[in-house]
N, C-alpha and C positions, 0 to 999 in steps of 0.2 A: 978889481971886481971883488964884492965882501965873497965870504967865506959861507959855508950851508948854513952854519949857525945865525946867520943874519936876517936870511929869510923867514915870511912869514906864510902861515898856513892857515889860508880858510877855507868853509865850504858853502857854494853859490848855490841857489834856487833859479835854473835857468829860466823855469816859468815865470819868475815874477823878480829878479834884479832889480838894483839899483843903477842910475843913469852913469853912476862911474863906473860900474861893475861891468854893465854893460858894453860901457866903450873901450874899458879898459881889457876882458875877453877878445872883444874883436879886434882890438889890433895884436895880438899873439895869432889868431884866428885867422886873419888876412896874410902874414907873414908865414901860417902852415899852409895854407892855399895855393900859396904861390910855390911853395917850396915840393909840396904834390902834384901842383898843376900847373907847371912852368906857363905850358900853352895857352894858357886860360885868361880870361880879365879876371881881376879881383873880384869879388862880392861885394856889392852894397853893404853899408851897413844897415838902410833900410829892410835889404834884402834877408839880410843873417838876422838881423832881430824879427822879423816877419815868421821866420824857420823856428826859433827859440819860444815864442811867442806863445803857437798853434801846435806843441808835440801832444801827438794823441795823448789823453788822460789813461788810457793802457798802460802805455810807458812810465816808468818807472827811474825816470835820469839823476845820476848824480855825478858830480861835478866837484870837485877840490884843485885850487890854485895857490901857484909858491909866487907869491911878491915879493920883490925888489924896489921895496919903497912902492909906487905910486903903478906901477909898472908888472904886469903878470910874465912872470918870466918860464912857468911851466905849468901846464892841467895837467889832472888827471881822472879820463873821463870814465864811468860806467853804466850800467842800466841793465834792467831788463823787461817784457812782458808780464805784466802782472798780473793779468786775466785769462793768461794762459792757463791749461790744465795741463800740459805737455812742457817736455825740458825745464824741469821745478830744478835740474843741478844746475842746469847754466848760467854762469854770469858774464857777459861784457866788458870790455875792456880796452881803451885805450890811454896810452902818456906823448903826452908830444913835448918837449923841452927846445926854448930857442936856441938855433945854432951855436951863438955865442955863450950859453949857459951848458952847456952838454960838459960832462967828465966832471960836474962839480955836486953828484948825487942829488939832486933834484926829484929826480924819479924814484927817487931812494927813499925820499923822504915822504913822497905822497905814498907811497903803498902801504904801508900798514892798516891806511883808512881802506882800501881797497879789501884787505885781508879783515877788519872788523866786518864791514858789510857781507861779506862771504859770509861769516861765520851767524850772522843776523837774519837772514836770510836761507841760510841752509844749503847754497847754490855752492859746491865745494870745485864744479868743474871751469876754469877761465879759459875765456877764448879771447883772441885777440888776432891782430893781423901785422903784415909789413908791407912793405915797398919795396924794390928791389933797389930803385934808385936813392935811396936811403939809408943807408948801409948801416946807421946809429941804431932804427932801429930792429933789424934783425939781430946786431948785437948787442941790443939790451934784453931782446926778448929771450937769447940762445942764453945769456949770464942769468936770467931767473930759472934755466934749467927746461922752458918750454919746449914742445914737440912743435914740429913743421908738419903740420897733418894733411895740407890740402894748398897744393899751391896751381895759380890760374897767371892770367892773363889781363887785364884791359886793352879790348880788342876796339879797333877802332875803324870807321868806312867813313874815308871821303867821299861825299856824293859825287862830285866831278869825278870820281874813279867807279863808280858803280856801274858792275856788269849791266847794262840794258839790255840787250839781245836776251843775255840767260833769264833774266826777268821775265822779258814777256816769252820766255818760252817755258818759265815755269806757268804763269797763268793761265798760258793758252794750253800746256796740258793737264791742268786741275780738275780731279776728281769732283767735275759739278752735279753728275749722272746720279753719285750715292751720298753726295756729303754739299752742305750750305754753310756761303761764308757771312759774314756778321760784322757789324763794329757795334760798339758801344762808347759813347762819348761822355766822359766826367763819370758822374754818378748812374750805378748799375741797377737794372731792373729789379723791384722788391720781390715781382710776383717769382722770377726765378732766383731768386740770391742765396735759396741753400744747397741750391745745386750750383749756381755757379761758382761756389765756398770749396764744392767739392772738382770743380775744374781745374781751380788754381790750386789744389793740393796736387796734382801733377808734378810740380817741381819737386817733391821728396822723391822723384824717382832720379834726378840730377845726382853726380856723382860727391859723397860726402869724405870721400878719401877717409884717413885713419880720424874723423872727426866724432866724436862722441854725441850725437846728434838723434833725437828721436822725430818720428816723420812731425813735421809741424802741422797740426789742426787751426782751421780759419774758421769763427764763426761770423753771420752777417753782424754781429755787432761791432768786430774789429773791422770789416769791411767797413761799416758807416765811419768810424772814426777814422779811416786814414780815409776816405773821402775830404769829411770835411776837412780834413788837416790840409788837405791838395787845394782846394778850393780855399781856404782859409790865407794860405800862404800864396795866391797868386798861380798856381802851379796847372797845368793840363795834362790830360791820360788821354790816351785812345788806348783803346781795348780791342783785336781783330779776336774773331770766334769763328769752330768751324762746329757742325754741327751735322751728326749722320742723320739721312732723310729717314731711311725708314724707322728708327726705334725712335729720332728725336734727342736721341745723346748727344750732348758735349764730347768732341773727338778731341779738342785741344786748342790754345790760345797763344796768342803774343801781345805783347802792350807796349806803350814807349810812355816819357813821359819829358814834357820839358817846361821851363817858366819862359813868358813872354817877352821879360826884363832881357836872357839872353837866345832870343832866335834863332840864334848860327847852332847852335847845341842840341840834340833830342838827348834821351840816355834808354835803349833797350832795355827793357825790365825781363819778365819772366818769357820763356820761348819754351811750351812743352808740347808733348802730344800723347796718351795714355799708349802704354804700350801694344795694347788691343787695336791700335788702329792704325800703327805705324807700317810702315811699306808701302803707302798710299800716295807719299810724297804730299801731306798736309802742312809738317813744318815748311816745305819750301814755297806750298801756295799763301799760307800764311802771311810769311817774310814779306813775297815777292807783295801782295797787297797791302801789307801798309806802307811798304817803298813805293807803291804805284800812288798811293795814295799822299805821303808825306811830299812827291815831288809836283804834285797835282796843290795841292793848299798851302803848303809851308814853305812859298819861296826862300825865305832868310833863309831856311837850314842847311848848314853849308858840312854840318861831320855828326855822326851816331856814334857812343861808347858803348858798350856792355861790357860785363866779365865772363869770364867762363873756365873753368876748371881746365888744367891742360888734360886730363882726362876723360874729358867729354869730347870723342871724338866724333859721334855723328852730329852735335850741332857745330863743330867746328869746323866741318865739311862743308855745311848749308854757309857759314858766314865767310869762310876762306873764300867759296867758289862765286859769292855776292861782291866781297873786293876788302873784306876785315882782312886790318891785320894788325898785329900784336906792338902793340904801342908799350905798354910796362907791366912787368912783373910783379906779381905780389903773393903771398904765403898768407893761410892761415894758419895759425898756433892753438896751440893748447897746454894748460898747465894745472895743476892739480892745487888745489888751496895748500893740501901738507906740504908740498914744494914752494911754494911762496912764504910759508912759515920757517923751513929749514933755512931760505936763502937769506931771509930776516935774520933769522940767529944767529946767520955765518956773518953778516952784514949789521951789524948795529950802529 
């Protein structure tokens, strides 16, 4: 196997690649898939260049790969929101190196482009993640000197294992008296969408552990754009809403969302309820009505993922007592650009 000095170093435009670039991404791309998601079929590659294709024009992706000849033997990915007016330190972050290529500084070598864009950008604070069942990388992330600030779960519910009893005993005691439930299907109503902007700012009440994080702001423009990216890329949302009767508030939501290509699959997206309205047992008539509803139209679906902070302990409660449970571990990190600069120096 050549030496670091052999590899070569460029950097891609995922939006718009070349047909080699393209294929040649995806197959490092399918071989991290599978190595994250044992369980899982592979990706199309129709499906991954569908994803690549259609990333909100918000976003902001960059992308540098270490070839081996013809061959990408390691990314390294980053990005951020750029129409954001919130978290202007944050940047993005992630390196995946193939199996076979790992201990040969690979990752070594893509980061300085990382530490340039930092310093281009002004975003001085990096966040990044791990897997637990990947042990390379948390110990690449612990040798840049990064903090473990927020570690969760990937929780997982068989449907053939899903509480039905406690289901329909949460619907049938739902707070119908003071509060209305909703769905919204794909694209969300214009006439409410800056209130509904401010529904799903709920989740900044979700547990941010020691993460350096400012509450995130949604306006309907981002909203439009990851619409069309969903629809763009083949993909579907339901959206369940509850809604108090007498003011007419948003009391709180849940969404799922999954693509067609694989049925058996949904993925839980956001699950909040304002804290003003909680006690009511909303999260769990929520839940229990898009399970009512996903085993009512979505024959294929055969398992739902979400994550959730191991510190989130009352929606961990709602999904334990539904039939989740903790499939793989994973951390979020955090690390300072001057500590990426030090470990450079120590590292050359």
């Amino acid at each position: 196997m050549p030496e670091s000095s052999a590899f070569r170093i460029t950097q891609v435009n995922i939006r718009a690649a070349s047909e080699a670039e393209y294929r040649a991404i995806y197959d490092l791309v399918r071989e991290a898939n599978q190595e994250f998601e044992p369980d899982e079929p592979p990706h199309s590659f129709e499906e991954v260049l569908s994803e690549w294709h259609n990333v909100p024009p918000m976003h902001r992706p960059h992308r540098w790969l270490a070839w081996d000849g013809n061959r990408v033997a390691a990314q390294l990915q980053s990005g951020y929101n750029g129409e954001s007016q919130d978290n202007l330190h944050l940047l993005d972050f992630f390196a995946y190196v193939r199996p076979e290529y790992r201990g040969r500084g690979l990752a070594r070598m893509l980061l300085p482009h990382l530490l340039e864009l930092s310093r281009q950008t002004g975003r001085h604070t990096l966040h990044s993640w791990s897997e637990e069942h990947i042990p390379s990388g948390e110990a690449f992330l612990t040798r840049l000197g990064a903090h473990k600030a927020l570690v969760g779960h990937e929780n997982q519910l068989l449907l053939s294992e899903l509480n039905h009893d406690l289901m329909k005993n949460w619907l049938a005691n739902a707070p119908r008296d003071g509060f209305e439930l909703g769905f919204w299907d794909g694209a969300l109503p214009e006439a409410e969408l800056e209130t509904i902007c401010e529904l799903l700012e709920v989740m900044n009440t979700a547990p941010k552990g020691d993460l350096e994080i400012e509450d995130r702001r949604i306006t309907p423009a981002m909203l439009r754009q990851w619409e069309r990216a969903t629809e763009a890329r083949g993909n579907k949302t339901w959206t369940a809403y509850v809604r108090e009767r007498d003011s007419g508030r948003f009391a709180g939501y849940t969404e799922i969302y999954w693509s067609p290509r694989r049925p058996h699959l949904l993925y839980q997206q956001g699950t909040g309820v304002f804290p003003e309205f909680r006690g009511h047992g909303l999260g769990r008539w929520l839940k229990a009505a898009m399970l009512e509803r996903i085993l009512s139209e979505l024959p294929e679906a055969k398992k739902i993922k979400t994550g959730n902070a191991d510190s989130n302990a009352p929606m961990l409660k709602i999904n334990y007592e539904l039939g989740f449970r903790p499939h793989r571990a994973n951390a979020s990190w955090q690390l300072k650009a001057e500590g990426l600069e030090a470990y450079l120096s120590r590292h050359p």
